[in-house]
GUKOLTI-961759 format. One record per residue: x, y, z negated of N, C-alpha, C in turn; residue number from 0. Coordinates in steps of 0.2 Angstrom, whole numbers, plus 5000, padded with zeros to 4 digits. Each point is the difference from the previous one (the first is absolute). Example, Ala and Ser with C-alpha at 12.3 -4.5 7.8 and 13.67 -1.06 7.14 Angstrom:
# GUKOLTI-961759
5066 4972 4961 4996 5006 5000 5004 5006 5000 0
4998 5005 5004 5004 5006 4999 4996 5005 4997 1
END
This chain:
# GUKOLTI-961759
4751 5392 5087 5002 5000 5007 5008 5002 5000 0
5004 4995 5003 5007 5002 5000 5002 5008 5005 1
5006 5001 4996 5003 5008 5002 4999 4999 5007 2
4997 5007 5001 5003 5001 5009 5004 5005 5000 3
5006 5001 5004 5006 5004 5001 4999 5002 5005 4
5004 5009 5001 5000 5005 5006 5006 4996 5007 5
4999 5000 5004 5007 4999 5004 5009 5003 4999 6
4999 5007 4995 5004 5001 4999 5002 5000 4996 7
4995 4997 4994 5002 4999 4993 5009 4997 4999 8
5002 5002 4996 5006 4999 4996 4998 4992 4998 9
4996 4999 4998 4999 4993 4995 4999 4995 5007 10
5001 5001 5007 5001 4996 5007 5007 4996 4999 11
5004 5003 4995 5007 4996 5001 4999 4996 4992 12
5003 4994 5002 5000 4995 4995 5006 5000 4996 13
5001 5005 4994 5007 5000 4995 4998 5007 4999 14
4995 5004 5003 4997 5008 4997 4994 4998 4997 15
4996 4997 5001 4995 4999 4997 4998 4995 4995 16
5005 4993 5002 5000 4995 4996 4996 4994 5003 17
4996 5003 5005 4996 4994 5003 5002 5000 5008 18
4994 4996 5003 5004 4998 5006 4994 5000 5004 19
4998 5001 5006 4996 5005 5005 4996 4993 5005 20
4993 4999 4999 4997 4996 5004 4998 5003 5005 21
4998 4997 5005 4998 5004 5006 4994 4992 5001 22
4992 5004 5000 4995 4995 5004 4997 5004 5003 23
5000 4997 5006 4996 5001 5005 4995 4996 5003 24
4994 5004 5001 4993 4997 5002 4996 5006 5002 25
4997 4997 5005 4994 5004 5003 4994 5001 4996 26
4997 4997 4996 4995 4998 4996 5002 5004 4994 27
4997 5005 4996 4999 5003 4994 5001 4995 4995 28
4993 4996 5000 4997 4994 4995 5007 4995 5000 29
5007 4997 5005 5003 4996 5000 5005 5005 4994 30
5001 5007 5005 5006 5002 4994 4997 5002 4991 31
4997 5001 5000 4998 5000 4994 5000 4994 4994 32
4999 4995 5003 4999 4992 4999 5008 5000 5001 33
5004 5001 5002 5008 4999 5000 5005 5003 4994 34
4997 5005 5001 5002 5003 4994 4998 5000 4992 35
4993 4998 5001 4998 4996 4991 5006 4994 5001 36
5001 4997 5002 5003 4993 4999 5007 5004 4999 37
5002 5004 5005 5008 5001 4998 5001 5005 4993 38
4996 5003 5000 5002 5005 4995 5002 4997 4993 39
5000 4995 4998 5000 4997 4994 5011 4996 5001 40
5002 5004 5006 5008 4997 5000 5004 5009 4999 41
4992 5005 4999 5004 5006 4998 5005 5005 5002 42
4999 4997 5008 5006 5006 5006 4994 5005 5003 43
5003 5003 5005 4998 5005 5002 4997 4995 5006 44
4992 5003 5003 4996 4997 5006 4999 5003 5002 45
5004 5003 5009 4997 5003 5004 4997 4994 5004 46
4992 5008 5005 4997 4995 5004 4999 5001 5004 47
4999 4998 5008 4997 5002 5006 4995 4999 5003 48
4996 5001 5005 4994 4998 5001 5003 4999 5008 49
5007 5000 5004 5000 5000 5007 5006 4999 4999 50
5004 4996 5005 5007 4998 5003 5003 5010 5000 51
4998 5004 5002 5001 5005 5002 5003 5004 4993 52
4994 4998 4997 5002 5004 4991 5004 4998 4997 53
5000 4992 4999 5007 4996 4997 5006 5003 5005 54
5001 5000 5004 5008 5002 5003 4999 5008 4997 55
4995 5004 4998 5004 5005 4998 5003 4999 4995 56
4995 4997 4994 5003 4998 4994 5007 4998 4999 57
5003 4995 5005 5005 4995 5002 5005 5006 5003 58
4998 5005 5003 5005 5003 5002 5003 5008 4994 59
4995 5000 4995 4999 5002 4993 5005 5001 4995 60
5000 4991 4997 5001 4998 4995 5002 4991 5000 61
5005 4999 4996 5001 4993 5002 4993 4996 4994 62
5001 4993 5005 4996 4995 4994 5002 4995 4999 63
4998 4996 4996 5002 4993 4998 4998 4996 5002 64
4993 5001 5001 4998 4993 5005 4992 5004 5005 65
5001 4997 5005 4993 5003 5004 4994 4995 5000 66
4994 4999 5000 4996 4996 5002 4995 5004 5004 67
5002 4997 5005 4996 5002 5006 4994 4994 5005 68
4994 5004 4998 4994 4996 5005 5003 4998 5006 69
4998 4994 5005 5002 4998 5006 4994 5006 5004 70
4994 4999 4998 4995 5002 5005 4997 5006 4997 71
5002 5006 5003 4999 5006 5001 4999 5004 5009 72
4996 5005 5000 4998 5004 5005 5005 5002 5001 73
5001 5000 5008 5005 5008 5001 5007 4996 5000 74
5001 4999 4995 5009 4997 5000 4998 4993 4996 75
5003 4995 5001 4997 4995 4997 5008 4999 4994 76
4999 4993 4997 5004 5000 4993 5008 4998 5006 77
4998 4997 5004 5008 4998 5004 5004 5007 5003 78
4995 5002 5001 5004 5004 5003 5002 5007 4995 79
4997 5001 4995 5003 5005 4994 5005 5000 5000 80
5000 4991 4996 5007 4998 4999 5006 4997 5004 81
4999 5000 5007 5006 5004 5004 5002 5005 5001 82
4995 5004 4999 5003 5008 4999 5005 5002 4994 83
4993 4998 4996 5006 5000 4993 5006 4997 4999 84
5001 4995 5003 5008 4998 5001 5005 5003 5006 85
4993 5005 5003 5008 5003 5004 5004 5006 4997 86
4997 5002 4993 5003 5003 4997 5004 5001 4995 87
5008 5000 5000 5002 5000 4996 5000 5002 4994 88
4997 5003 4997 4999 5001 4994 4994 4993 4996 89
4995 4997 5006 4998 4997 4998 5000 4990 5003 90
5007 5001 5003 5001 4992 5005 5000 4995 4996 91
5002 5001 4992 5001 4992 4996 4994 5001 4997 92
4995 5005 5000 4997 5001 4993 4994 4992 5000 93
4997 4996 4996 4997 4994 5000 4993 5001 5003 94
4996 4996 5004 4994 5001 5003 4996 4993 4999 95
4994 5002 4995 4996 4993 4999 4994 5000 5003 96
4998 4998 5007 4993 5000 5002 4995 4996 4996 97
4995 5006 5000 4994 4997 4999 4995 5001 5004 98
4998 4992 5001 4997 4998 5006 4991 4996 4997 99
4996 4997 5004 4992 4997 4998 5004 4993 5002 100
5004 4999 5007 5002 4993 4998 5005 5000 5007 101
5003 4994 5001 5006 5000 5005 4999 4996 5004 102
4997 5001 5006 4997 4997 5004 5003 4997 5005 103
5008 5000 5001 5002 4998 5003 5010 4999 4998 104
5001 4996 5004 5009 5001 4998 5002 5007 5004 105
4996 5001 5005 5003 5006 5005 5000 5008 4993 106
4995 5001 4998 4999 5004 4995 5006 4999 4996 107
5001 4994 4995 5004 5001 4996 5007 5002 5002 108
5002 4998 5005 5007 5001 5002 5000 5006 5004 109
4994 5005 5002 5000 5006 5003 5002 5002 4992 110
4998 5001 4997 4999 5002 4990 5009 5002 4999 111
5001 4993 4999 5007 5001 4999 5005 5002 5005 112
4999 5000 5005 5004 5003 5007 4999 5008 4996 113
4993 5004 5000 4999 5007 5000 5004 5001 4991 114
5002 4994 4997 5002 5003 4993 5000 4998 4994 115
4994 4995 5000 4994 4998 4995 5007 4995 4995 116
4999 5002 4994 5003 4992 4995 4998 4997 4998 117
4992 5000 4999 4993 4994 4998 4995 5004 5003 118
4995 4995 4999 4991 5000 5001 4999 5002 4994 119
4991 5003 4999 4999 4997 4992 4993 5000 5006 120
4995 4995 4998 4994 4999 5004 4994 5003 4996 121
4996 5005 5003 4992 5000 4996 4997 4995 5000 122
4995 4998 4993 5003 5005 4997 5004 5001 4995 123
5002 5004 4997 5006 4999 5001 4999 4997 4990 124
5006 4996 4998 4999 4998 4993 5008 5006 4996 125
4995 5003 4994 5002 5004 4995 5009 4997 4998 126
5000 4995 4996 5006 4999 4997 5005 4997 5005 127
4998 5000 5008 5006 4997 5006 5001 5008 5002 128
4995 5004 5002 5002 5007 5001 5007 5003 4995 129
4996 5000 4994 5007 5004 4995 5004 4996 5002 130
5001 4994 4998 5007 4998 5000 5006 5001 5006 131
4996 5000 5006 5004 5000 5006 5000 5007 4998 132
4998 5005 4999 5001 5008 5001 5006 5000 4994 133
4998 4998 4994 5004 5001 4994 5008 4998 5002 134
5003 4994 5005 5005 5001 5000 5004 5003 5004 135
4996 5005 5005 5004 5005 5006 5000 5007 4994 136
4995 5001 4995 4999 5005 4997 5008 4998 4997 137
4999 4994 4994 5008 4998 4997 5007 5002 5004 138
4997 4998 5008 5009 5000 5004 5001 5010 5000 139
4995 5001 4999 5000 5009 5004 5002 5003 4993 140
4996 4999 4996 5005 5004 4994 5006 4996 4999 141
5003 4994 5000 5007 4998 4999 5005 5004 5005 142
4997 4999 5006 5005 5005 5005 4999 5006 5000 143
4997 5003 4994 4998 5007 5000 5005 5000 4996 144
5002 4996 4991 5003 5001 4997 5007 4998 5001 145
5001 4996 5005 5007 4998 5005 5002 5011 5001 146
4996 5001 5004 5003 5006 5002 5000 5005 4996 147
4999 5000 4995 4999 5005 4994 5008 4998 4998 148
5000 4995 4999 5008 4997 4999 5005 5002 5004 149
4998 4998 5006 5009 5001 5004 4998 5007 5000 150
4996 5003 5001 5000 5011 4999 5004 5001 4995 151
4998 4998 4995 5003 5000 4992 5008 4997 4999 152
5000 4994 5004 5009 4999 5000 5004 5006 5005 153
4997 4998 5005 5004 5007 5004 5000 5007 5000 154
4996 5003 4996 5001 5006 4996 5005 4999 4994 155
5002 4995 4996 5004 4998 4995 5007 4999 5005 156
4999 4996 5004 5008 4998 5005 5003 5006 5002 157
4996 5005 5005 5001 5007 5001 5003 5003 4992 158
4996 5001 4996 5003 5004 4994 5004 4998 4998 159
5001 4992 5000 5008 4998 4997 5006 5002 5005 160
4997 4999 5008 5007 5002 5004 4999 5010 4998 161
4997 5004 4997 5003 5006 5001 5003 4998 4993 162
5001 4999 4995 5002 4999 4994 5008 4998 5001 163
4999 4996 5005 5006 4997 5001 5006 5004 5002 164
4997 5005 5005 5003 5006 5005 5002 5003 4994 165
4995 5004 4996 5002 5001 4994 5005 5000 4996 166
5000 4992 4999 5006 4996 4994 5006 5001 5004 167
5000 5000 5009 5007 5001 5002 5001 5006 5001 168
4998 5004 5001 5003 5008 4999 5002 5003 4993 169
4996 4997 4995 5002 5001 4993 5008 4995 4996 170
5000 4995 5004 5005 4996 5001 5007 5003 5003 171
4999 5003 5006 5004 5005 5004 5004 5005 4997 172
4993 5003 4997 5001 5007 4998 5006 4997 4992 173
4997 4994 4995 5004 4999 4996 5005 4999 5002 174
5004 4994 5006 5004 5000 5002 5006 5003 5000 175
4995 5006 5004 5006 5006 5003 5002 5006 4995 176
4991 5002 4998 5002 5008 4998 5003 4999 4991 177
4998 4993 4998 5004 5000 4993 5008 4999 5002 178
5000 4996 5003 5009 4998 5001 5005 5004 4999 179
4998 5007 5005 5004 5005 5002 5000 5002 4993 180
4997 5004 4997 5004 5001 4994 5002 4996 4995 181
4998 4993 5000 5004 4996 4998 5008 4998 4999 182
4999 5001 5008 5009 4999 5004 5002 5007 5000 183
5000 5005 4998 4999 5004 4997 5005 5002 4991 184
4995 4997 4997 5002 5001 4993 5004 4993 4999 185
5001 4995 5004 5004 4996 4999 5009 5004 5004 186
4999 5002 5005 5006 5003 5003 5003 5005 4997 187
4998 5004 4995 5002 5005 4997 5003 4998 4993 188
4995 4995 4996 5000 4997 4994 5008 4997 5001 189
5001 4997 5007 5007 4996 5001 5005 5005 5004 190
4997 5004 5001 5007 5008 5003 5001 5001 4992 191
4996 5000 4995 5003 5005 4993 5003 4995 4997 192
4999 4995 5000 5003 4994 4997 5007 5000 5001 193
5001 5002 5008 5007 4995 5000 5002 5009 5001 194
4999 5007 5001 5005 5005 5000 5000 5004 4995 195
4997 4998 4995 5000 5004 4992 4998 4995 4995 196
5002 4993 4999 5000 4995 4997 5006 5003 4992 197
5006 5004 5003 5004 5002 4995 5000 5006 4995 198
4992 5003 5005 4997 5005 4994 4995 4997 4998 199
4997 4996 5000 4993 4999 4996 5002 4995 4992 200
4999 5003 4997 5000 4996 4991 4996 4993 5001 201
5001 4995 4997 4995 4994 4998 4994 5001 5001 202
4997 5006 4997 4993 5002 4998 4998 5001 5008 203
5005 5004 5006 4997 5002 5005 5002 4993 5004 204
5004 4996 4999 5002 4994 5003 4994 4995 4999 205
4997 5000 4995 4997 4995 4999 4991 5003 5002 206
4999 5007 5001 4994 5002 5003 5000 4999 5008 207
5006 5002 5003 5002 4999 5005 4998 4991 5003 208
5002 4996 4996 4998 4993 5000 4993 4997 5002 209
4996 5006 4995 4994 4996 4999 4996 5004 5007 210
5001 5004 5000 4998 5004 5007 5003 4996 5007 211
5003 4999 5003 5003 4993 5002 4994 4993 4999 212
4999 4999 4995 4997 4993 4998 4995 5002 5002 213
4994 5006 4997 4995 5001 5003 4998 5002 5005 214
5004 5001 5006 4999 5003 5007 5002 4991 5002 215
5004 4996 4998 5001 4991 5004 4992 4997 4996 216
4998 5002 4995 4992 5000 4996 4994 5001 5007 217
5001 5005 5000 4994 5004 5007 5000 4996 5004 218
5006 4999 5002 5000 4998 5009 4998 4995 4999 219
5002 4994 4994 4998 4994 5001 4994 4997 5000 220
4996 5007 4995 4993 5000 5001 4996 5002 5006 221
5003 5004 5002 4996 5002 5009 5001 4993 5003 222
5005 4998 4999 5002 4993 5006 4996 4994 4996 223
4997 4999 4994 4998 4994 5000 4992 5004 5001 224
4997 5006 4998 4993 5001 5001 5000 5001 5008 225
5004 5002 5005 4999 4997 5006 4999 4993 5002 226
5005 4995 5000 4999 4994 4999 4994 4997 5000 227
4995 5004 4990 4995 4998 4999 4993 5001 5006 228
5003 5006 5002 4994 5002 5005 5001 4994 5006 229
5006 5001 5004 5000 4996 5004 4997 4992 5000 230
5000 4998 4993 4996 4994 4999 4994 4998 5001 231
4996 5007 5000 4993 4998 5002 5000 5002 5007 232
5004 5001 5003 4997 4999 5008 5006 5001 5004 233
5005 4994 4998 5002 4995 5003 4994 4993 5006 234
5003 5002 5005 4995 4993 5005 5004 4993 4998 235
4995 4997 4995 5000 4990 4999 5002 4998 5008 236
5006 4996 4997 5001 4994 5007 5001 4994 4996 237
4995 4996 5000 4998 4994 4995 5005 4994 5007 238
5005 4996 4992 5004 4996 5004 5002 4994 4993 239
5002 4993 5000 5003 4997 4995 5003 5004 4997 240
5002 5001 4992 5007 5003 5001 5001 4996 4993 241
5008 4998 5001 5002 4997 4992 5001 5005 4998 242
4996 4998 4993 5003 5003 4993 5006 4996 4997 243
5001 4996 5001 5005 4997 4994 5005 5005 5005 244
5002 5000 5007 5006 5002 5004 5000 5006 4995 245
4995 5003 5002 5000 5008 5000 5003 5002 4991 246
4996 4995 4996 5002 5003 4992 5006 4997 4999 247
5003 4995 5002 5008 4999 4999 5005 5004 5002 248
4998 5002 5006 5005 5005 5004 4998 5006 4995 249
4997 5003 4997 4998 5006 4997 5006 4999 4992 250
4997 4994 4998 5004 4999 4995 5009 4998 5000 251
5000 4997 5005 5008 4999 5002 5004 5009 5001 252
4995 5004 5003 5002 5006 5000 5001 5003 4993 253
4996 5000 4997 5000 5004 4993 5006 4997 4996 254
5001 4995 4998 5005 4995 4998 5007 5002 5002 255
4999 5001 5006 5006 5004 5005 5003 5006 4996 256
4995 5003 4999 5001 5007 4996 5002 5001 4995 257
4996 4996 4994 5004 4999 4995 5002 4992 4998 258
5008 4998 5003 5001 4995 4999 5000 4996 4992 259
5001 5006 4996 5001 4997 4994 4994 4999 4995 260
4994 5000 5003 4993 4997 4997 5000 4995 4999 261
4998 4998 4992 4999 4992 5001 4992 5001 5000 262
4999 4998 5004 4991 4998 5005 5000 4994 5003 263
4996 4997 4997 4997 4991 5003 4996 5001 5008 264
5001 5000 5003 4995 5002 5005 4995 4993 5002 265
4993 5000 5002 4997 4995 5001 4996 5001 5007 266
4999 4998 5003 4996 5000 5008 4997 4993 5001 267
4995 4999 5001 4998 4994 5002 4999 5000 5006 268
5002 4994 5004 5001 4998 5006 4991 5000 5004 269
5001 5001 5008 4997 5002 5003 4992 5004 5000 270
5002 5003 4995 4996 5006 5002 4998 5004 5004 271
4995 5002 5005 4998 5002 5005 4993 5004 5000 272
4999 5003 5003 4994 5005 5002 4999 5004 5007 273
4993 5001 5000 4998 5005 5005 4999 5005 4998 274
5005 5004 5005 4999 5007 5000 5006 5006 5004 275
5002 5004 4996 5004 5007 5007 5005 4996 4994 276
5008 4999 5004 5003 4997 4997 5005 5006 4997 277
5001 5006 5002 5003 5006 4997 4996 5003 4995 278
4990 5001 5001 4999 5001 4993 5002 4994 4994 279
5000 4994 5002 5001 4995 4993 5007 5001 5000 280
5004 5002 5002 5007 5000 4999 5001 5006 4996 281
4995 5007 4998 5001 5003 4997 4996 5001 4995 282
4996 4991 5000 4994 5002 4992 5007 4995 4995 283
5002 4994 5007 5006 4997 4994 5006 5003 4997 284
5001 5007 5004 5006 5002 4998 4999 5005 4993 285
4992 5003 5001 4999 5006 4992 5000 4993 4996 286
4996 4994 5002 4998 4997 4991 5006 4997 4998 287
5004 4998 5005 5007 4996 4999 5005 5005 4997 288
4999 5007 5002 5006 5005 4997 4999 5001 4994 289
4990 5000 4998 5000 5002 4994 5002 4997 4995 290
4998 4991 5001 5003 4996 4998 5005 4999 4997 291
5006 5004 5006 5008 5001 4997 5001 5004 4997 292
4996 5008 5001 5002 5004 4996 4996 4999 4991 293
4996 4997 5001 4998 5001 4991 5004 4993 4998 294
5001 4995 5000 5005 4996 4999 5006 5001 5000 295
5004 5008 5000 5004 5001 4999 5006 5000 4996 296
4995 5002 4994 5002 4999 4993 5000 4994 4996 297
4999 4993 5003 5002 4994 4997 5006 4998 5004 298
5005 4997 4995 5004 5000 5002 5000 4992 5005 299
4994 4995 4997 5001 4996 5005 4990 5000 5002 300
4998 5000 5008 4993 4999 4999 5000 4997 5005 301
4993 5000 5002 4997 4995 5007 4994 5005 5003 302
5002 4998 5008 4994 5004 5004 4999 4992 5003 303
4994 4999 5001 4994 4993 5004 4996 5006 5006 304
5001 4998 5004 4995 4998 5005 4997 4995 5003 305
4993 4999 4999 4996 4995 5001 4992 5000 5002 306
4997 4993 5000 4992 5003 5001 4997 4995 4994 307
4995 5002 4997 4995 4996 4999 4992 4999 5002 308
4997 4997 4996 4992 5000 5005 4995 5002 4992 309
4996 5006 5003 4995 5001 4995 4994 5000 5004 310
4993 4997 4997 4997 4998 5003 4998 5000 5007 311
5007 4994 5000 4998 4997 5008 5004 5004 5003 312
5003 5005 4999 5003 5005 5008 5010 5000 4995 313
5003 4997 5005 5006 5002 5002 5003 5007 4998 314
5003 5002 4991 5001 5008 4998 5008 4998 5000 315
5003 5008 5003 5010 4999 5001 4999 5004 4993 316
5006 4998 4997 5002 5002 4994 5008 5005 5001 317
5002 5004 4994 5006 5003 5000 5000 4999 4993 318
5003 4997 4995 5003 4999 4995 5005 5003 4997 319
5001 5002 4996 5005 5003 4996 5000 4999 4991 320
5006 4999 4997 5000 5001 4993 5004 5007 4998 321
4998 5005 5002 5003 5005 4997 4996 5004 4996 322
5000 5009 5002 4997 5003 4994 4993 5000 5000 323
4997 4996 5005 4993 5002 4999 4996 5006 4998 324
4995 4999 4999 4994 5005 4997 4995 4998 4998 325
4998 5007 4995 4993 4999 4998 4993 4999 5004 326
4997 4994 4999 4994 4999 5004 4995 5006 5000 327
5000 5004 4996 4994 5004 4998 5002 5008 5005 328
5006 4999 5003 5000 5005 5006 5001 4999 5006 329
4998 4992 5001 5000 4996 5007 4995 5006 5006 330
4997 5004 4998 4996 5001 5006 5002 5004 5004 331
5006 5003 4994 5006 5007 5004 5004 4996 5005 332
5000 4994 5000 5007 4995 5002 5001 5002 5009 333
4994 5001 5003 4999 5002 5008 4997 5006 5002 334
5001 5004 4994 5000 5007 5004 5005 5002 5002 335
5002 5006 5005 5005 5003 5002 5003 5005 4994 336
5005 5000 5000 5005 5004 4995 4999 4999 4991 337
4998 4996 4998 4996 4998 4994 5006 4994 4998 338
5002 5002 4996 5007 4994 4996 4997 4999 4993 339
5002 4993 4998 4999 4996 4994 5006 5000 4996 340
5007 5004 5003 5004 5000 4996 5004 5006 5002 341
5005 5002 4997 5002 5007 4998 5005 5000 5006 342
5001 5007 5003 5007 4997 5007 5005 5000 4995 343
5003 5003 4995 5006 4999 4998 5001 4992 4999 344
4995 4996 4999 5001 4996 4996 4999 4993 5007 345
4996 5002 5006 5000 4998 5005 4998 5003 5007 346
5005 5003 5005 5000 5004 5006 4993 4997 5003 347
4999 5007 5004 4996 4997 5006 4993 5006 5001 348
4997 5001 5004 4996 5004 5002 4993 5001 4998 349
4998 4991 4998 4995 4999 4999 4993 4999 5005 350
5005 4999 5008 4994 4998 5006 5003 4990 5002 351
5002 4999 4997 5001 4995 5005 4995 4993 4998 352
4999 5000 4993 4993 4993 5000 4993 5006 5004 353
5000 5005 4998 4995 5004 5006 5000 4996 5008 354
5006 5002 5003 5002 4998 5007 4996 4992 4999 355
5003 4997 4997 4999 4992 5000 4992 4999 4998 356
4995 5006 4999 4995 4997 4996 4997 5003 5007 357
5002 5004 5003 4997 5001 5008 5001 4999 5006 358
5007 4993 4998 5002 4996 5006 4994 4991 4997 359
5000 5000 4996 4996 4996 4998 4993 5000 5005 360
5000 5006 4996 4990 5003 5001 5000 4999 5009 361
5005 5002 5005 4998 4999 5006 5002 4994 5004 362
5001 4994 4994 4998 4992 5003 4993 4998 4997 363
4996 5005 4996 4996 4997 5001 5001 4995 4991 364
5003 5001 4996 5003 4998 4993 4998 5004 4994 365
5003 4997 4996 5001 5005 4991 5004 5000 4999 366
5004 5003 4994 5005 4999 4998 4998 5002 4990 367
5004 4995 4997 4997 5003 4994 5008 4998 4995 368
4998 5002 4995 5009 5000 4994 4996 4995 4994 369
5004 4997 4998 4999 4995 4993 5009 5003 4996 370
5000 5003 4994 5005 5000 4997 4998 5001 4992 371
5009 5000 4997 4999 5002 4993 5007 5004 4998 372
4998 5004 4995 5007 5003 5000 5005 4996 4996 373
5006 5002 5004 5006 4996 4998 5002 4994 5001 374
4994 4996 5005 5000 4993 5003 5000 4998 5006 375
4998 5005 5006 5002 5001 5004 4992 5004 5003 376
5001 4994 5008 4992 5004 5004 4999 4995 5005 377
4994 5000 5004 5000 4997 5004 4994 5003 5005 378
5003 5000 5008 4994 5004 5003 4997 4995 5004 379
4994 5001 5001 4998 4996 5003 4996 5001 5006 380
4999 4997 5007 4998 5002 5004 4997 4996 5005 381
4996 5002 5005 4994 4996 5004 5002 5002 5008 382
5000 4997 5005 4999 5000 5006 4996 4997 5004 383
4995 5005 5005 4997 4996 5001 5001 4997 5008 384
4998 4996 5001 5001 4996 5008 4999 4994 4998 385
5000 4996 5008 4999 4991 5000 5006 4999 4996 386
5008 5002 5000 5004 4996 4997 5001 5003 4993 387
4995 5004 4998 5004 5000 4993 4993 4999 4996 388
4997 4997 5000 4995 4998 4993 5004 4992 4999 389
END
């Protein structure tokens, strides 16, 4: 005989217990009995009532998934239950399938569904119409059981990520501020000693004095690009066309500007475009495009390409360079934060800035990945997602 459940049981909710809560109602012992060998084989919980009276307790109880309720009962008849039952909010959508000896009339049927009813099943009644029609109100009750296990479950996570955030921006603040101050600090004093006792300090103290200077403009520019980094991830997307060819030329026309005397072949293909925040892709072009320039700086003649290709099927932008490259076998350090593939003496910089770009990437919804080799250059490569970039 299938399980019978307390009114209060815990196993009343669908996503506690894993099944999903019948309610049949009949006056007649012999009818419920007979109701329940035929359901018990779909494995949910089967409460029963023998009165309109007792089902609305159970109803006002515990949710169910589907009711079937006798038309013809004492006292409170099946139409009128199932008005009741729907005047209760906890219970107004829940599904009602009479079961009736026969439909004797049109008045009957459209009294049925007026009080509620979503089918008949007629006695007597047949085994494999029963389950099926019960089986899929049981399937809707645990998918919307499981629906809301979900959104509980995101919004507990949307909540924890907005405190993480609060978080990230008070730790952001605090880096902001309370680092700087000594910062600005040991830079002001480093350049008060510099310029009023520059005529007593030896080389030895001239050139410690130096490095002390370099490692305080070192600091800052790490606090300023690891703020940056943070602000990356929670920057608000305002998705719009934006060229890339405009954006990567004007980047390289700047750098060029800088140092005129480079010989560099510059290459941009024509109309390039995408969806997305036009300021973060103005600063994923400007790390890969810097990088670009800065490892290519030691040939005396090279080439930076911006372009796309297509790898299976999807629209990939590319940054090309023939400079110093790198070893493939330490690619995976290539997007972490502060992690360099080559030495600062040998090549400046912080070691956040393909980090920043591998997390303005990740918030259109893309990849970004490196193909190089040493001493031949590099090439990155990356994805966007939207209608206009595949």
């Amino acid at each position: 005989m299938a399980q019978k459940i307390a009114p209060d049981s815990t196993a009343s909710v669908p996503g506690i217990s894993e099944k999903a809560n019948i309610l049949v109602v009949d006056d007649r012992p012999e009818n419920l009995l007979a109701m329940e060998a035929l359901l018990s084989m779909l494995g949910q919980n089967i409460v029963t009532a023998r009165s309109g009276e007792e089902a609305l307790r159970h109803v006002l109880a515990m949710d169910f998934a589907v009711i079937l309720l006798d038309v013809r009962m004492p006292d409170m008849d099946g139409f009128e239950t199932a008005a009741l039952i729907r005047e209760r909010p906890r219970s107004k959508d829940t599904p009602i399938i009479f079961i009736t000896a026969a439909l004797k009339n049109e008045d009957n049927i459209f009294k049925g569904y007026a009080a509620g009813a979503v089918d008949y099943i007629i006695k007597p009644v047949v085994p494999d119409i029963l389950r099926s029609k019960v089986l899929i109100f049981v399937d809707l009750a645990l998918k919307n059981a499981e629906l809301r296990r979900l959104n509980e479950r995101l919004e507990f996570q949307t909540a924890a990520l907005a405190a993480a955030n609060k978080e990230l921006e008070a730790f952001s603040y605090s880096v902001s501020h309370d680092l700087r101050a000594p910062l600005r600090g040991i830079d002001g004093f480093s350049s008060m000693l510099a310029r009023l006792y520059a005529d007593k300090l030896d080389e030895r103290g001239k050139e410690l004095l130096e490095r002390l200077q370099a490692s305080s403009d070192k600091m800052a520019r790490l606090i300023d690009d690891l703020l940056k980094l943070s602000r990356m991830s929670r920057k608000e997307i305002k998705s719009e066309s934006v060229d890339l060819s405009a954006l990567a030329s004007s980047i390289l026309q700047r750098l060029s500007l800088g140092e005129p005397d480079r010989g560099v072949k510059l290459v941009v293909a024509d109309g390039l475009a995408a969806e997305g925040d036009r300021g973060l892709l103005g600063i994923l072009l400007e790390n890969l495009l810097s990088n670009a320039w800065k490892f290519t700086s030691k040939r005396p003649k090279a080439r930076i390409e911006f372009g796309t290709t297509r790898r299976s099927g999807k629209k990939v932008f590319f940054v090309r360079d023939d400079g110093a490259g790198f070893d493939m076998a330490v690619v995976g350090k290539l997007f972490i934060p502060f992690q360099r593939l080559h030495a600062a003496s040998e090549f400046p910089g912080t070691g956040i800035g393909l980090a920043t770009a591998q997390r303005i990437v990740a918030r259109h919804g893309g990849r970004i990945w490196a193909e190089a080799e040493v001493g031949k250059g590099a090439t990155i490569f990356f994805t966007l997602q939207g209608p206009a970039n595949g």
